[in-house]
GUKE-29243 format. One record per residue (C-alpha): z, y, x; residue in three letters; residue number from 1. Coordinates in steps of 0.2 Angstrom, whole numbers. Example, Ala and Ser with C-alpha at 12.3 -4.5 7.8 and 13.67 -1.06 7.14 Angstrom:
residues 2
pz	py	px	resn	resi
39	-22	62	Ala	1
36	-5	68	Ser	2
end
This chain:
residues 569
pz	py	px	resn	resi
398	183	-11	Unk	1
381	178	-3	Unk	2
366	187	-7	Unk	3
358	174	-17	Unk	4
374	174	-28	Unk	5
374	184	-42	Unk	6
386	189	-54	Unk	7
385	208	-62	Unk	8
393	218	-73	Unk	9
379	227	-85	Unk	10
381	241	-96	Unk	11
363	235	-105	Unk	12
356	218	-109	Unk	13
339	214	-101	Unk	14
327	215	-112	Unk	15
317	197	-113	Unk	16
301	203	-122	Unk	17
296	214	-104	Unk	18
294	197	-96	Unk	19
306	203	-83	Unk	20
319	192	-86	Unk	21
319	173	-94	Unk	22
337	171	-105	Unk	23
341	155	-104	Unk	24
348	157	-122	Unk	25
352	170	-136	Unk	26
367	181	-129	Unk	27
384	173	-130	Unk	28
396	186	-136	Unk	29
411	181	-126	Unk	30
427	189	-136	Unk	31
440	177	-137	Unk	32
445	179	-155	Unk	33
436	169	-165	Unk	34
433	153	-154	Unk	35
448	156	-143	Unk	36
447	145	-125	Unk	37
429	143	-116	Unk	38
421	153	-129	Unk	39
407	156	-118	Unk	40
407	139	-110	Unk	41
407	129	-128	Unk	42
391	140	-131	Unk	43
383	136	-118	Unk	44
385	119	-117	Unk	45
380	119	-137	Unk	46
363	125	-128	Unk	47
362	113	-114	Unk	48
368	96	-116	Unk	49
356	90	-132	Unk	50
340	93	-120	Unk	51
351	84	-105	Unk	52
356	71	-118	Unk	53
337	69	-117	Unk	54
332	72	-99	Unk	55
347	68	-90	Unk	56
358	56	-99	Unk	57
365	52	-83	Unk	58
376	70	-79	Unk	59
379	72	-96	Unk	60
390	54	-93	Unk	61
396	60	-77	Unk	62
403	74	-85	Unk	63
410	68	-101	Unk	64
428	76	-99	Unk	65
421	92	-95	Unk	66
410	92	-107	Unk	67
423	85	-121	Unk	68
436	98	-116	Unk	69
427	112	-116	Unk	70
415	111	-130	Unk	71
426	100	-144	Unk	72
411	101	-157	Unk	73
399	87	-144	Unk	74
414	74	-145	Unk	75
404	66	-158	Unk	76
387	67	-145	Unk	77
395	65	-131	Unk	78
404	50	-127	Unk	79
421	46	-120	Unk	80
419	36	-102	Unk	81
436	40	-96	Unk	82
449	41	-110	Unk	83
469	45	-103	Unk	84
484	37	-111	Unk	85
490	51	-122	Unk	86
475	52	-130	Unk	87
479	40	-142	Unk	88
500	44	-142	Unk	89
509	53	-155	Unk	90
515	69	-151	Unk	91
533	67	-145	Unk	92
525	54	-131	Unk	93
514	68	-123	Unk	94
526	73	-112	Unk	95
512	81	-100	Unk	96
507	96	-99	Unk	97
490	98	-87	Unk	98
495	111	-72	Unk	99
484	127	-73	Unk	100
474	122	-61	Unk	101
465	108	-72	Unk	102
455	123	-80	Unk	103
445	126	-62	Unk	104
443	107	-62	Unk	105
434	109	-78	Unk	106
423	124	-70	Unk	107
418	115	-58	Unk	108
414	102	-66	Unk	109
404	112	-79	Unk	110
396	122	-64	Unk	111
390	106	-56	Unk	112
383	100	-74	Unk	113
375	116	-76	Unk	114
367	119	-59	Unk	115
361	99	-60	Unk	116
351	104	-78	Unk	117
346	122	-78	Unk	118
328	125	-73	Unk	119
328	140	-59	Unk	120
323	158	-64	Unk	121
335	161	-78	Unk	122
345	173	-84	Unk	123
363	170	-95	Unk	124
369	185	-105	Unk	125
388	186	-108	Unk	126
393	202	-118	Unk	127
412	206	-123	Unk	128
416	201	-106	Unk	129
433	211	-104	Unk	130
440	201	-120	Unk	131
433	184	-112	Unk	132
449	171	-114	Unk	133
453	167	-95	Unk	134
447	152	-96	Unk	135
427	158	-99	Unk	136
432	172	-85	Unk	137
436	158	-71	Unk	138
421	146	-76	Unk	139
409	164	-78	Unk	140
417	169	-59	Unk	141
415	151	-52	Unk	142
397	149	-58	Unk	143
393	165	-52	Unk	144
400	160	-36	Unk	145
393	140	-36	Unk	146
375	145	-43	Unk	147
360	151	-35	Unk	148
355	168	-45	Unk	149
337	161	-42	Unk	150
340	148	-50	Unk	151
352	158	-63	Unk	152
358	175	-63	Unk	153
374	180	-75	Unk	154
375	198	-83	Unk	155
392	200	-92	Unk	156
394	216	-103	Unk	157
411	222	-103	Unk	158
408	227	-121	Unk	159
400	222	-139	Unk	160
403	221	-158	Unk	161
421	219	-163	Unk	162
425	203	-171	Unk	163
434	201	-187	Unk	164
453	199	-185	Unk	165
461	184	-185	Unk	166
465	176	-203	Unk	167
471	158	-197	Unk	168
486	151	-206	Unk	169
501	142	-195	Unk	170
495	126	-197	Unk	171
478	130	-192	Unk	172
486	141	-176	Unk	173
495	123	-173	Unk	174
481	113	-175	Unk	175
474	126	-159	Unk	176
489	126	-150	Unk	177
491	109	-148	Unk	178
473	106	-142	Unk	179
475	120	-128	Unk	180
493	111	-122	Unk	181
485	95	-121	Unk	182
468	102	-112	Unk	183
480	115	-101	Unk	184
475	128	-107	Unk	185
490	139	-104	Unk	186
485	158	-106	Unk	187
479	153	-123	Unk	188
494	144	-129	Unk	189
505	159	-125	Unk	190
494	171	-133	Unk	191
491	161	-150	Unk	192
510	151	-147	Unk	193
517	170	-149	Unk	194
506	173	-166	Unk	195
514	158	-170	Unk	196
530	161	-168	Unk	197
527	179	-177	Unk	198
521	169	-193	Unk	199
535	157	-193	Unk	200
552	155	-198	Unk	201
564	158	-184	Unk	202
573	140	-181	Unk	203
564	131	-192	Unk	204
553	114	-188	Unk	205
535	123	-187	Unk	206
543	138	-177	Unk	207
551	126	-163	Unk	208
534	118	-159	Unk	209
527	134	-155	Unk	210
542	140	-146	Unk	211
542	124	-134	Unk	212
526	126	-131	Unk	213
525	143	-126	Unk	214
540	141	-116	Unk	215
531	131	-107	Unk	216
516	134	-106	Unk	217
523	153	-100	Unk	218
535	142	-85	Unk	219
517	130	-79	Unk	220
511	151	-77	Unk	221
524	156	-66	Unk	222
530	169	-78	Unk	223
546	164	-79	Unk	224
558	178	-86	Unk	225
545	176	-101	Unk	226
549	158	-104	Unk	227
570	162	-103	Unk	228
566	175	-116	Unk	229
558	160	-130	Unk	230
572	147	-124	Unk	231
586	160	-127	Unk	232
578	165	-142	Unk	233
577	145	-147	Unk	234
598	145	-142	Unk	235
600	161	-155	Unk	236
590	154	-168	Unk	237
595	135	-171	Unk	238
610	124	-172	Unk	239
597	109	-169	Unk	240
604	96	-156	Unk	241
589	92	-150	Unk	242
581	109	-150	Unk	243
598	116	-138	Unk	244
597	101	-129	Unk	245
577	105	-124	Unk	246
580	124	-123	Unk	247
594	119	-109	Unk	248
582	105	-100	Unk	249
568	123	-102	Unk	250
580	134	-92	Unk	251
586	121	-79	Unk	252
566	116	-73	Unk	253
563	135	-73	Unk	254
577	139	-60	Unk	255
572	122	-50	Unk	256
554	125	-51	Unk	257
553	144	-47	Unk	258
536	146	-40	Unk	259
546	156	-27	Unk	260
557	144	-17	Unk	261
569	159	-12	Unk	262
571	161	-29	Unk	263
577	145	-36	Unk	264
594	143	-41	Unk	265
598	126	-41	Unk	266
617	129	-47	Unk	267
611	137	-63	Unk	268
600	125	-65	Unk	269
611	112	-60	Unk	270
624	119	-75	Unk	271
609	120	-88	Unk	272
601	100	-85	Unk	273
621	96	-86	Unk	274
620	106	-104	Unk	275
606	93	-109	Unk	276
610	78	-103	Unk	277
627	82	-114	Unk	278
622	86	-128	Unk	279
609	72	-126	Unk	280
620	57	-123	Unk	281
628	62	-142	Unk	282
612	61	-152	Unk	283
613	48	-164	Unk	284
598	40	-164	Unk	285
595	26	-150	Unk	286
579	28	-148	Unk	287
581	47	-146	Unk	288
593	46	-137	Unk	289
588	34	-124	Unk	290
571	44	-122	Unk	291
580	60	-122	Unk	292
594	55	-109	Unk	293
582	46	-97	Unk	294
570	63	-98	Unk	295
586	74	-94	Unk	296
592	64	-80	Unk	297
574	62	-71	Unk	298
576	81	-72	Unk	299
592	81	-62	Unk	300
585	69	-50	Unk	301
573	83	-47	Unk	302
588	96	-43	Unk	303
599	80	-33	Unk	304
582	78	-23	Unk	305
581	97	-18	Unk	306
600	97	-13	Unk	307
597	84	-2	Unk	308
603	72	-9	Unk	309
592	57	-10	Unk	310
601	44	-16	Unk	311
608	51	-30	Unk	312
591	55	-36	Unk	313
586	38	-33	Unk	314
599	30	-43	Unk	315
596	44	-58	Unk	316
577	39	-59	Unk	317
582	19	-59	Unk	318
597	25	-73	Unk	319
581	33	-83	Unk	320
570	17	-80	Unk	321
586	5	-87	Unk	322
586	19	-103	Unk	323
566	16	-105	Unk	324
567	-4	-105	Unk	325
576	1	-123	Unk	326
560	9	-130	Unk	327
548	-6	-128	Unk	328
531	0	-127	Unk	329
534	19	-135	Unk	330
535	32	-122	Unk	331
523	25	-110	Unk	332
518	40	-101	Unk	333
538	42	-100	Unk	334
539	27	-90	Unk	335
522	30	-79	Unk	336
531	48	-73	Unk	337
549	38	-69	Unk	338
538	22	-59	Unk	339
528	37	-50	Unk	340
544	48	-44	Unk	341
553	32	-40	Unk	342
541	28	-26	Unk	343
541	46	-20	Unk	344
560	40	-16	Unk	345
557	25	-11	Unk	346
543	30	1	Unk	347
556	43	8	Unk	348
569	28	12	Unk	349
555	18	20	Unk	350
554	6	7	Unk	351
536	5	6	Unk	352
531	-11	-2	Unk	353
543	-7	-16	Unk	354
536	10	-19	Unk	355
518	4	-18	Unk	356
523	-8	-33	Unk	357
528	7	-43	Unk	358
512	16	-38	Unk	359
503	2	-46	Unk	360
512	0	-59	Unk	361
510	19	-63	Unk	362
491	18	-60	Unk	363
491	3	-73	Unk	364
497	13	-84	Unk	365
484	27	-84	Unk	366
469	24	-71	Unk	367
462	39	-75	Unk	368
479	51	-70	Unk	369
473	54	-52	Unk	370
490	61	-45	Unk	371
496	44	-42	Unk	372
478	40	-34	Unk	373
481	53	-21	Unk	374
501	50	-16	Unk	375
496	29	-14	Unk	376
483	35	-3	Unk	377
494	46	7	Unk	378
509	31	8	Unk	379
495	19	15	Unk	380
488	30	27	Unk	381
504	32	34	Unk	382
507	12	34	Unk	383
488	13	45	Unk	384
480	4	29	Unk	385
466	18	30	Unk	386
453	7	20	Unk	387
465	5	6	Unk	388
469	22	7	Unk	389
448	27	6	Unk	390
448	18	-9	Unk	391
464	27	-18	Unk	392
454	45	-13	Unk	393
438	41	-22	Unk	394
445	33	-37	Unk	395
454	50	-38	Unk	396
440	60	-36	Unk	397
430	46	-49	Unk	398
445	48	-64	Unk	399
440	66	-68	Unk	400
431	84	-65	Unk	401
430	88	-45	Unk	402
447	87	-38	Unk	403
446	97	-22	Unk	404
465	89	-16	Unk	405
455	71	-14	Unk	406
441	77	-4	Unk	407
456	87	7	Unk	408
464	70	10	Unk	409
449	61	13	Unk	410
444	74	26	Unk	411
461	70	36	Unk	412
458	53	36	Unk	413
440	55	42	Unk	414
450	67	55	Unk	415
460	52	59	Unk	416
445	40	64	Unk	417
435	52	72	Unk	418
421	53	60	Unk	419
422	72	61	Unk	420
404	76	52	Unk	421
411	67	36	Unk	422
428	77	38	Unk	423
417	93	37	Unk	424
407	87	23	Unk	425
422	84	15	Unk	426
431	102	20	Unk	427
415	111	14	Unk	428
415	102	-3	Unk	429
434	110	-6	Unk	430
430	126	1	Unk	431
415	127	-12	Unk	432
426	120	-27	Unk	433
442	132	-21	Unk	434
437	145	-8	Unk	435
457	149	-6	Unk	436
461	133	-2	Unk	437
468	139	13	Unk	438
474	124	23	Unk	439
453	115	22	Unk	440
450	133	30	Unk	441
461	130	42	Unk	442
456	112	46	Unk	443
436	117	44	Unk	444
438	133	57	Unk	445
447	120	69	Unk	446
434	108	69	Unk	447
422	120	70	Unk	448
428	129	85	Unk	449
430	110	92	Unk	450
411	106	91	Unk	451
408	123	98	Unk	452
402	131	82	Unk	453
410	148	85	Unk	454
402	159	73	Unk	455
407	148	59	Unk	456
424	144	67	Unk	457
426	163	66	Unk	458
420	168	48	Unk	459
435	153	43	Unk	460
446	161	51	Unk	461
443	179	43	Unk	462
441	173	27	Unk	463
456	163	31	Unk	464
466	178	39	Unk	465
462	188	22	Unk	466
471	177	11	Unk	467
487	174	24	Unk	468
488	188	35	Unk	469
498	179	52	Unk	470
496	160	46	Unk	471
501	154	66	Unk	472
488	142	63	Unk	473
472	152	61	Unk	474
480	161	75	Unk	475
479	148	87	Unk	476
460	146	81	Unk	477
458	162	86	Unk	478
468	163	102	Unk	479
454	147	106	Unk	480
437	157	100	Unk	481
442	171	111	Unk	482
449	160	127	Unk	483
430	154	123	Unk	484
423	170	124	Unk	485
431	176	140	Unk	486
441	188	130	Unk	487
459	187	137	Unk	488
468	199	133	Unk	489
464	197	115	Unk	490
468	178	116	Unk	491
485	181	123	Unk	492
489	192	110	Unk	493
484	181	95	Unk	494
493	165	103	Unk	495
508	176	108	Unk	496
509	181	88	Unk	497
507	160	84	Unk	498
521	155	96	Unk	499
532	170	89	Unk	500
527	165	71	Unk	501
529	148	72	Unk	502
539	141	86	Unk	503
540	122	84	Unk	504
521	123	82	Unk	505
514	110	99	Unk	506
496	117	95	Unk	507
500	137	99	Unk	508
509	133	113	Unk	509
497	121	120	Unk	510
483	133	116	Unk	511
493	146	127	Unk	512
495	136	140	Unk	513
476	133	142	Unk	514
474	153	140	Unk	515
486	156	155	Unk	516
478	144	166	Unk	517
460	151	165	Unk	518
469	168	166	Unk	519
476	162	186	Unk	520
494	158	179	Unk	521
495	141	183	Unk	522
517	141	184	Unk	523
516	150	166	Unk	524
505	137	159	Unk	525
514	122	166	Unk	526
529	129	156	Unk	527
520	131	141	Unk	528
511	115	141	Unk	529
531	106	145	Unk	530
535	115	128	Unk	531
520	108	118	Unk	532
524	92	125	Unk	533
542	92	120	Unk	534
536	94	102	Unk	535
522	84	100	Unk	536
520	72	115	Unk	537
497	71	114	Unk	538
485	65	126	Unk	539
476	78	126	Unk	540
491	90	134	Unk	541
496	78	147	Unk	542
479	80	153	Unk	543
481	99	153	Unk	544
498	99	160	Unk	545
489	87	172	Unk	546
478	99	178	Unk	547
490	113	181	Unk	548
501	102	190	Unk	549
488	98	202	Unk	550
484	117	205	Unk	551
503	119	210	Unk	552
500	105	222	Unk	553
512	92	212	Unk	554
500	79	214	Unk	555
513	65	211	Unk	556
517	72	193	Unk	557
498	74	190	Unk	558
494	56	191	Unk	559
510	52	182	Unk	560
502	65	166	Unk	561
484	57	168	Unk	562
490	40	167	Unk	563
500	47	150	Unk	564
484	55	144	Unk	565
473	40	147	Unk	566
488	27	137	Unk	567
480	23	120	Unk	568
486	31	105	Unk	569
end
């Protein structure tokens, strides 16, 4: 954290009347009890956007979703510029639930609404830190970070007065529930989902809802022997078609989905989506049915596409299309999911107008889901339609809070045309909304080191090393700042690390080559050059291989490596 960053831990409250501090507001007490998600957050905001209403009518626009999602009680003040498709769909149409990123989107955007209105000098007082909901402990830890403490300094007491205990009925703890799945709020969801499963009677219509919900919710964590537990206990406790037919749809996404890829088991999961797609080809409603069967067949696409087999995930997601014709316009967000995933396939056969048509189909759907933004962009950059592709990245980062992926993507296409001071613009900006976004460190300590920044390169890598110990790539970074700094020795080391580590990687055995060449080994780095090459043919290492060549007094296949080099791309 930089010094002008402040974010403490206080076993005391300044006190305002000594003049030594200027609150911004009252303390907040922070406990999540009463308030549940973004306690802290809806508070402060309470405190902020009626004056910026005021002063600054313009960030509070700008920031409507944030504002909207986390403080509920300014929908009515604040209003709705950008308004997805489910809002407005009943509940078994809001198939989606956000990924638990989306609550550091909302930070972010919060921060930036925050730092925007604020007037420097302040001071925020949080107390009952340590019962903070997750969501107020990432927004009080991003602001911390984001935030000048001269312009606001954060003090969180880990303590304070304890609330009442929680007298909600199960309709109210729904009512709860259901907001924090639709806003993604997923650690909330678990914790009040369990209360309401402890309130409700096992197999029963109220009791379900909150046991797919924190099923889920407990699965888009990654705490996945959890999420068995409730869908086993949904198989012991109904006879429900529907409800066995969901549990076994539950179980197969959390073996395909394992958020460790050693740890999938796409046979279980295989047996389980086989399970629903069973027992929902016998319900007897149509509509049901059609919806239900499409939803469990899109599922196995998912394992038919990790299996390798493409095609038969191709024609499961066109089956799942032919079953959504028979829902008219219900389901809409149903059929936006099926259009996107069919031009992930098609892109992958090469069939790129097609999938471009899907993608815009998708988008018409709902212009403010940005996913669909950001994969266009990447199908068209490959197709060398790079303005098109600019354009899909900042409607992306225009359809909701700050979306560090977009400004990743823009970065390598401003890589791709050379404008490599926008790039870093663009790699700072995703670094600042998500310092472990490990692969804009990457890219930022390799331009860096390129423009011969070689301090900054080298604080990238650190912080870049610190979060994945051995990544080849930093390596290879590295191996180039010490090569720089005459340090050989050291630079061998790192680049023989990156070559062991990552053998098919062009860049470490290129970056060896160089190091052996300044190091008097012209023969060794003529051999590490000709690997480089045979992975990844580039200018830039025919003209090194050029270069050693020569030294070796092969003049003939020097000017046959310069003549490559100088070739257009």
């Amino acid at each position: 954290m930089t010094e002008d960053r402040s974010h403490l831990e206080a076993q005391g409250v300044p006190n305002a009347r000594t003049g030594a501090v200027r609150l911004l507001m009252p303390m907040i007490d922070g406990h999540r009890r009463p308030h549940g998600p973004y306690t802290v957050g809806s508070a402060l905001l309470h405190h902020l956007v009626p004056g910026a209403l005021e002063r600054s009518p313009g960030e509070v626009a700008a920031h409507d979703i944030e504002i909207r999602a986390v403080a509920p009680g300014l929908g009515d003040r604040v209003a709705a510029r950008r308004i997805a498709i489910d809002a407005g769909l009943p509940d078994d149409e809001r198939i989606l639930v956000p990924a638990p990123r989306r609550t550091l989107r909302l930070a972010n955007g919060v921060t930036d609404f925050v730092r925007a209105v604020v007037p420097p000098g302040r001071t925020l007082v949080v107390c009952n830190g340590d019962q903070a909901d997750p969501t107020d402990t990432e927004l009080l830890e991003v602001m911390a970070r984001r935030i000048p403490s001269r312009q606001l300094t954060i003090v969180v007491q880990p303590d304070g007065p304890e609330p009442p205990e929680d007298s909600r009925d199960a309709g109210q703890l729904w009512e709860i529930v259901d907001r924090c799945v639709r806003e993604g709020f997923l650690h909330a969801v678990v914790e009040l989902g369990r209360r309401g499963l402890a309130r409700t009677e096992p197999g029963g219509t109220p009791w379900w809802r909150f046991a797919q919900r924190t099923a889920t919710a407990l699965g888009g964590l990654g705490r996945t022997g959890e999420a068995r537990e409730v869908w086993a206990s949904v198989r012991g406790s109904s006879q429900d078609p529907g409800m066995h037919a969901a549990a076994a749809y539950g179980m197969a996404m959390l073996e395909a989905r394992h958020p460790d890829p050693a740890r999938r088991d796409l046979t279980a999961a295989r047996g389980w989506i086989n399970e629903a797609i069973a027992i929902s080809g016998l319900l007897p409603d149509p509509a049901e049915r059609a919806f239900k069967l499409g939803f469990d067949r899109n599922g196995l696409a998912l394992i038919e596409l990790r299996e390798g087999r493409r095609s038969a995930a191709l024609a499961l997601v066109e089956s799942a299309l032919e079953l959504a014709r028979e829902l008219g316009e219900r389901h809409p967000v149903h059929r936006m999911v099926l259009l996107a995933n069919r031009a992930r396939l098609l892109a992958g056969f090469g069939r790129a107008k097609e999938a471009l048509e899907d993608y815009a189909a998708a988008i018409a759907i709902d212009p403010v889901f940005p996913d669909h933004y950001l994969e266009r962009g990447n199908l068209l950059v490959e197709l060398g339609r790079h303005d098109e592709a600019l354009a899909d990245y900042e409607s992306a980062m225009r359809a909701g809070p700050p979306l560090p992926e977009a400004h990743y993507n823009r970065a390598e296409l401003r890589i791709l045309r050379g404008d490599v001071e926008g790039a870093l613009a663009d790699l700072d900006r995703v670094i600042e909304l998500d310092p472990r976004y490990l692969d804009a460190i990457v890219n930022r300590a390799g331009l860096l080191a390129g423009l011969d920044r070689d301090e900054e390169a080298r604080a990238d890598v650190t912080a870049g090393l610190a979060l994945a110990p051995g990544d080849p790539h930093l390596l290879v970074v590295l191996g180039q700042l010490e090569t720089t700094a005459g340090r050989l020795e050291e630079a061998r080391r790192m680049l023989d690390r990156a070559v062991e580590a990552a053998p098919s990687m062009a860049a470490a055995w290129g970056s060896r080559g160089v190091l052996r060449f300044a190091a008097g080994d012209p023969e060794g780095a003529l051999q590490d050059l000709s690997q480089a090459i045979g992975l990844e043919p580039l200018p830039d290492l025919y003209a090194n291989r050029a270069v050693a060549l020569r030294a070796l007094g092969r003049t003939a296949e020097a000017d046959a490596d310069e003549e490559r080099a100088s070739r257009p791309p």
